[in-house]
GUVOLUM-406798 format. One record per residue: residue in three letters; x, y, z of N, C-alpha, C, O in turn. Coordinates in steps of 0.02 Angstrom, whole numbers, plus 50000, padded with zeros to 5 digits. Example, Ala and Ser with C-alpha at 12.3 -4.5 7.8 and 13.67 -1.06 7.14 Angstrom:
2
Ala506604971650390506154977550390506604983550390507124983450423
Ser506424988850354506844994750357506455000250394506705005750402
This chain:
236
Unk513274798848001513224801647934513884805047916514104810147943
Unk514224800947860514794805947858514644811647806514124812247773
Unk515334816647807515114825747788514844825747716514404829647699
Unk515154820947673514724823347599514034820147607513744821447554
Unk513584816247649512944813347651512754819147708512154818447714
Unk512924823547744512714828547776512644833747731512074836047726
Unk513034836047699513114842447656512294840547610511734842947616
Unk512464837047580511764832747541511164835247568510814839347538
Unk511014832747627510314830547651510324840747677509824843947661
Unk510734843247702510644849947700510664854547646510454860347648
Unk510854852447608510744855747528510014854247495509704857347453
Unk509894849147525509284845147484508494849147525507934850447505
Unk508834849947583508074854147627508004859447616507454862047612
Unk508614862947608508524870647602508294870547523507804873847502
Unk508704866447482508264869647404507564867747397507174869947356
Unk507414862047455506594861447435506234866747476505624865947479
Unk506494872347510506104876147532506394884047512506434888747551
Unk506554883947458506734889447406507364893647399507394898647363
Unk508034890547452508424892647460508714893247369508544889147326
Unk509184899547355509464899947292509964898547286510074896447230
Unk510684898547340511094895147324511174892847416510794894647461
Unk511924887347424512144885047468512674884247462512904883247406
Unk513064884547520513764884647509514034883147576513784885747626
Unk514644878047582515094876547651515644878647647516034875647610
Unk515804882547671516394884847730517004882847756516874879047803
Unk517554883247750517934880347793518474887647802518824891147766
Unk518214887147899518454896647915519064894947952519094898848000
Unk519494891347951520004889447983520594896047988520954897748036
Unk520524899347906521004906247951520704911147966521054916247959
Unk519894912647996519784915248040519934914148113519934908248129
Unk520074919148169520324920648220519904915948251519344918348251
Unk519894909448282519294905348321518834910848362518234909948348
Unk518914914148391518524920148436517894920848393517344918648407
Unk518084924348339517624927248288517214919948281516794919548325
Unk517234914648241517014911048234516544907048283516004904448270
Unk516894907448344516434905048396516624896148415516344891348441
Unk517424898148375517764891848394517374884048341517504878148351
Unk517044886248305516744883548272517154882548181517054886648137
Unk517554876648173517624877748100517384881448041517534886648012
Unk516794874548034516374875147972515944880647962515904884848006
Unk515624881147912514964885147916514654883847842514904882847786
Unk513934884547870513534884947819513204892147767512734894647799
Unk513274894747721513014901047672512554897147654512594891447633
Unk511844902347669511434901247654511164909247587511194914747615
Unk511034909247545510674914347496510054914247469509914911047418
Unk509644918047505508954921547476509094922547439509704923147444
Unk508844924147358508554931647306508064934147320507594931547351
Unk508114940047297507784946147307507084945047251507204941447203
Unk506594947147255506094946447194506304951847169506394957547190
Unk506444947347085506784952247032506414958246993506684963146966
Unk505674956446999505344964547006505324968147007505314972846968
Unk505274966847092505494972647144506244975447153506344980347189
Unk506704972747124507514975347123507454978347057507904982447049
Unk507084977847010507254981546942506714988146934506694991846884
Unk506374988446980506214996747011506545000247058506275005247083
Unk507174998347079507395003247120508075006447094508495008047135
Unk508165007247036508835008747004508805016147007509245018546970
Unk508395021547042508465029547076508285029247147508275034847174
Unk508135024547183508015024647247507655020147281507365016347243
Unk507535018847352507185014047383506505013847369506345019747360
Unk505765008547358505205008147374504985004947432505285000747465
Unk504425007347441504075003347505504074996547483504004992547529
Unk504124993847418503914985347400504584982047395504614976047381
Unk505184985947408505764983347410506074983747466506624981247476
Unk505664987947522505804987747594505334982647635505454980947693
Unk504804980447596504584975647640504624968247609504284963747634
Unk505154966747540505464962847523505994959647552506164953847564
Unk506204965547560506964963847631506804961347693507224957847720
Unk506264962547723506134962947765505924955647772506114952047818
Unk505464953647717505134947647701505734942247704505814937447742
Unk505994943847668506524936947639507314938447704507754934347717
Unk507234944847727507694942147801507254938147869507524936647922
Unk506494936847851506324932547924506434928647909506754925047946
Unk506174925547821506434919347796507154916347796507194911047764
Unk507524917847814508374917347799508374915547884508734910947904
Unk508064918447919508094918448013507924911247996508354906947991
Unk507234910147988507024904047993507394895947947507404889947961
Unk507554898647911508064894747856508774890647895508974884847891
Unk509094897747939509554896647979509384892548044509824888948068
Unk508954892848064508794889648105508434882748089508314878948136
Unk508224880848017508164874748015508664870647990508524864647990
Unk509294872647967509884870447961510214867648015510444862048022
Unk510194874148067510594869848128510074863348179510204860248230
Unk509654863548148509074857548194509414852348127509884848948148
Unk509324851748088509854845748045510444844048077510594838448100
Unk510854850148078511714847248085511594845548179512034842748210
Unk511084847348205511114845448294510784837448288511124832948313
Unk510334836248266510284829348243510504823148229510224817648233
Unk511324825848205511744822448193512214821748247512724818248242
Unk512074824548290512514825448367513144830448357513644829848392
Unk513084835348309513614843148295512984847548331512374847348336
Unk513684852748354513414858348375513564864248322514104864948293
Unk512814869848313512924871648271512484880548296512074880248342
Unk512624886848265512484890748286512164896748229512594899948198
Unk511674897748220511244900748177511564906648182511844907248236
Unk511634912248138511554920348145511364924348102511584924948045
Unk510874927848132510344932048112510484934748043511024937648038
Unk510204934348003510394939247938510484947447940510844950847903
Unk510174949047978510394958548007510254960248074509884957648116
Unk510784967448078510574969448132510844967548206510784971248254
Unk511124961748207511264958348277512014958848264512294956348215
Unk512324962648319513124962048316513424966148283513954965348253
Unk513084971248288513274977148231513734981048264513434982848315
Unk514244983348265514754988848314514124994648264513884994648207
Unk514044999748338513875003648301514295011048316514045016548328
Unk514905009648311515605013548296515645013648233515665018848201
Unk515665005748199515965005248124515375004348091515305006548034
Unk514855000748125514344998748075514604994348065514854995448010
Unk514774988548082515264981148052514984975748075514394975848093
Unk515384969448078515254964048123515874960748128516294962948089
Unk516054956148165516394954248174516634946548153517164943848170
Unk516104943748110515994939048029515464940347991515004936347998
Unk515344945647947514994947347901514894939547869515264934647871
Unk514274940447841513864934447792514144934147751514114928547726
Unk514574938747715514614941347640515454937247620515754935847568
Unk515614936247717516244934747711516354927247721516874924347705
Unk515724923947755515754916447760515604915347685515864910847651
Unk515154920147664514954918147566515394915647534515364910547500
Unk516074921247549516534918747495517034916647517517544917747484
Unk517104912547582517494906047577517074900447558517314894847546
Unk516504901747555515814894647531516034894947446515874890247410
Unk516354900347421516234900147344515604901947325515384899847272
Unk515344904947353514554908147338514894914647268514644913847212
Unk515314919247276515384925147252516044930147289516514928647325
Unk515874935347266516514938947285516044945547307515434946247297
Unk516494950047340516224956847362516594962147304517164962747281
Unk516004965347298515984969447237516234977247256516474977847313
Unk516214981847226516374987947261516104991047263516254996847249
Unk515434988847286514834991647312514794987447387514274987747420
Unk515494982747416515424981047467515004972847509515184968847552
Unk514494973747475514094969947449514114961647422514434961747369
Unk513944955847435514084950047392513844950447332513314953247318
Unk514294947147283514174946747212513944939747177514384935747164
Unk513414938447164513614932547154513314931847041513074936047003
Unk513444927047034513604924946951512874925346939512604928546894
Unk512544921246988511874921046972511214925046974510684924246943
Unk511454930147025510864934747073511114940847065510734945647059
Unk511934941747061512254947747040512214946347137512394941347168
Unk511804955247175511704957347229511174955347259511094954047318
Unk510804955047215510054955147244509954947647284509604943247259
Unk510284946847345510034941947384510034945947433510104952047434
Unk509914939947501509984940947572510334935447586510264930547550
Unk510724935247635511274928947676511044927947761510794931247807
Unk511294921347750511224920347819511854915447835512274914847791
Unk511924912447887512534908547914512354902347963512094903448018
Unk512534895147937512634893248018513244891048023513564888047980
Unk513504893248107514254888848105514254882448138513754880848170
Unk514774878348134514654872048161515334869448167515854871848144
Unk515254864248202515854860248214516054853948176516574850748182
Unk515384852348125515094846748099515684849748025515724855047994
Unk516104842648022516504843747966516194842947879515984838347845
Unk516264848047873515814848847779516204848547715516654852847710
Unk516124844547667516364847147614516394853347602515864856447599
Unk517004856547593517024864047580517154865047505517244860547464
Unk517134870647497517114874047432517834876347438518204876047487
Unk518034879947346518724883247351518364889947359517894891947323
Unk518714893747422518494901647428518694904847365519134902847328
Unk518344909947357518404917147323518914921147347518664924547391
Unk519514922447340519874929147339519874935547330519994940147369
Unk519714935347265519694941147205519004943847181518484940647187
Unk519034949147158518434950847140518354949647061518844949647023
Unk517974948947048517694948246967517374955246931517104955246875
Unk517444959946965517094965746934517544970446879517374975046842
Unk518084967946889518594971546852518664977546840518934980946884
Unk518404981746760518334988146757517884992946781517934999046788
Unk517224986846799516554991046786516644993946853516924992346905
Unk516095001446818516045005846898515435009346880515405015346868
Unk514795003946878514035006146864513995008146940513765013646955
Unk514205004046986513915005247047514095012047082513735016047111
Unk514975012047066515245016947083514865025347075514605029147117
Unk514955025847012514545031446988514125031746988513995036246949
Unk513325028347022512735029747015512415030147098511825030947116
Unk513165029047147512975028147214512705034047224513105038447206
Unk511995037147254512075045547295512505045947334512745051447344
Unk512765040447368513165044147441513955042747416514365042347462
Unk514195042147354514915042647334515265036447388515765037847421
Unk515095032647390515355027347457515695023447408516265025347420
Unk515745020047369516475015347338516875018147315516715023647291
Unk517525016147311517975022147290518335019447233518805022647209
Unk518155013547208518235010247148518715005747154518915002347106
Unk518925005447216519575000447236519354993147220518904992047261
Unk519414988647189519324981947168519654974847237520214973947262
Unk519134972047246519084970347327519694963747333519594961047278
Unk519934961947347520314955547370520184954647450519994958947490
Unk520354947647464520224946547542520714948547602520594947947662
Unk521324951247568521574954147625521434960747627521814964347659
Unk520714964447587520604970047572520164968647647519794964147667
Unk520504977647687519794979547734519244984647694519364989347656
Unk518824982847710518124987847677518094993547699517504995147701
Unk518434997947720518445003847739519155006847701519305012747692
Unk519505000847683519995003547604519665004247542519975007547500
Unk519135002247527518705003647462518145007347465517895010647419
Unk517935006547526517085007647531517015013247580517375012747630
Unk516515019847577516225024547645515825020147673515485017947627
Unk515675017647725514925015047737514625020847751514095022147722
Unk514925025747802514565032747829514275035547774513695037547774
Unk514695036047719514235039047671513565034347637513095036647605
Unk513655028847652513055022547619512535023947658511975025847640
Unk512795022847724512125024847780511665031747767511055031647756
Unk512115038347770511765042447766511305044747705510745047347706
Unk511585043447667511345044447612510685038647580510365040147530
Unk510555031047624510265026647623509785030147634509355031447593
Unk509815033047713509415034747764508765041247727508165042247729
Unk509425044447695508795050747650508425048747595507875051147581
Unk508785043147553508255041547519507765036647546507435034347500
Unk507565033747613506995029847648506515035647663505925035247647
Unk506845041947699506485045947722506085049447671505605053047685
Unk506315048047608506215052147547505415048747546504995053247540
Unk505105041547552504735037747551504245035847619503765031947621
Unk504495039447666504275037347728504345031547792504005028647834
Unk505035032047768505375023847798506005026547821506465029847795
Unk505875024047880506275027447943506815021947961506845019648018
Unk507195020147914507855013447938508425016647862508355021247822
Unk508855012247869509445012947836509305006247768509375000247781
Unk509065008747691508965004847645508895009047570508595014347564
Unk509185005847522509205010247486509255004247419508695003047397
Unk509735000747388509744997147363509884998347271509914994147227
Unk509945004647268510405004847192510805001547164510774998747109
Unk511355002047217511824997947178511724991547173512074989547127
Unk511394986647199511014980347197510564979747104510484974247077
Unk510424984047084510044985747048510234987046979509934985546928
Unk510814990446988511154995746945511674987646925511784987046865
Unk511974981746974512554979546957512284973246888511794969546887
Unk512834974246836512784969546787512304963246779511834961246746
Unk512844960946849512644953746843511864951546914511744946346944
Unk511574957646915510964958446944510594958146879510244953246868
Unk510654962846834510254964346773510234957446725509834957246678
Unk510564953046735510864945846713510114941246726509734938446687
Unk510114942046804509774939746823509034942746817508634939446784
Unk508864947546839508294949946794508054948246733507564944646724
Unk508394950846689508324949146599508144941046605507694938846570
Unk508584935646660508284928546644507524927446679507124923146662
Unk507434932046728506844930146752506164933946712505594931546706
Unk506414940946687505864940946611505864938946580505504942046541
Unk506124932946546506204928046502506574932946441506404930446388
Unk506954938246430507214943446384507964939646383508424941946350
């Protein structure tokens, strides 16, 4: 099977089982280490139920913590039916978890964020809320990844950010964590963004509710081109 009749038949499974967008990869100036020596990769994007993201614009709910929760087993399982495709084809290919796994918990980081295979896939850009942006969903997804060795039609990456002036997110964060710096890819996230302050301040508004993890989700909520997407799914 050559790569554009692969890309296909993996584009074609994941949207019949509700994936929102897809996107290929080509991580060649990532450090091979990080990558896992693996070229390609696959972006995979959940949305968020737009609902439940357009009640949380003062703080986290329990129906938007077990939304996340929901649509990250789905993204596990998603990832893992991607790489049973591209192994099929005789590529080796390597699923990773949508959260939680590989986290330094020095920085709170990883060492290939989702957000960052996103936007060499052309999925979106990172906003300064840190966060993937995308045209269609705004924030409100979840990501997942597979990498592979299996050569893919790639996309032209994202560089730049698209957020330009706006700073809804900025000013409505509790924990003051973006600092309004406008993201490019040789940008590190700890030049624009607190996470320490995202975390802690996540953390009090869960506890505020009775939810004992790090989730909060304003700025998801609060960003433009989230509300984009909302307004199309109330039909407004």
């Amino acid at each position: 099977m050559n790569s554009k009749d692969l890309c296909l038949q993996i584009k074609a499974a994941l949207l019949d089982r509700g994936v929102s967008l897809v996107g290929f990869a080509d991580l060649i100036e990532i450090p091979a280490e990080v990558r896992h020596s693996k070229r390609f990769a696959v972006s995979i994007a959940m949305a968020l139920d737009a609902s439940i993201i357009a009640n949380i614009r003062t703080g986290p709910t329990r129906e938007y913590y077990s939304e996340y929760k929901r649509v990250n087993a789905l993204s596990s399982d998603l990832g893992k039916l991607t790489s049973s495709l591209i192994r099929n084809q005789g590529y080796q290919a390597i699923p990773k978890e949508p959260t939680g796994v590989g986290i330094d918990p020095k920085t709170h980081s990883t060492a290939l964020p989702h957000k960052t295979v996103a936007t060499r896939a052309g999925l979106g850009w990172i906003g300064k809320c840190a966060l993937l942006v995308t045209k269609e969903y705004g924030s409100a997804i979840r990501l997942t990844t597979v990498l592979t060795d299996a050569q893919l039609e790639t996309a032209i990456p994202t560089d730049h950010s698209l957020c330009g002036d706006c700073a809804i997110c900025v000013n409505l964060c509790p924990g003051n964590a973006p600092t309004g710096k406008n993201w490019n890819v040789k940008l590190y996230r700890d030049s624009f963004f607190d996470f320490s302050a995202c975390r802690k301040a996540a953390r009090e508004g869960a506890a505020k509710i009775g939810i004992d993890d790090t989730v909060c989700g304003i700025c998801i909520s609060v960003c433009p081109w989230t509300l984009k997407y909302i307004e199309r799914e109330n039909g407004t």
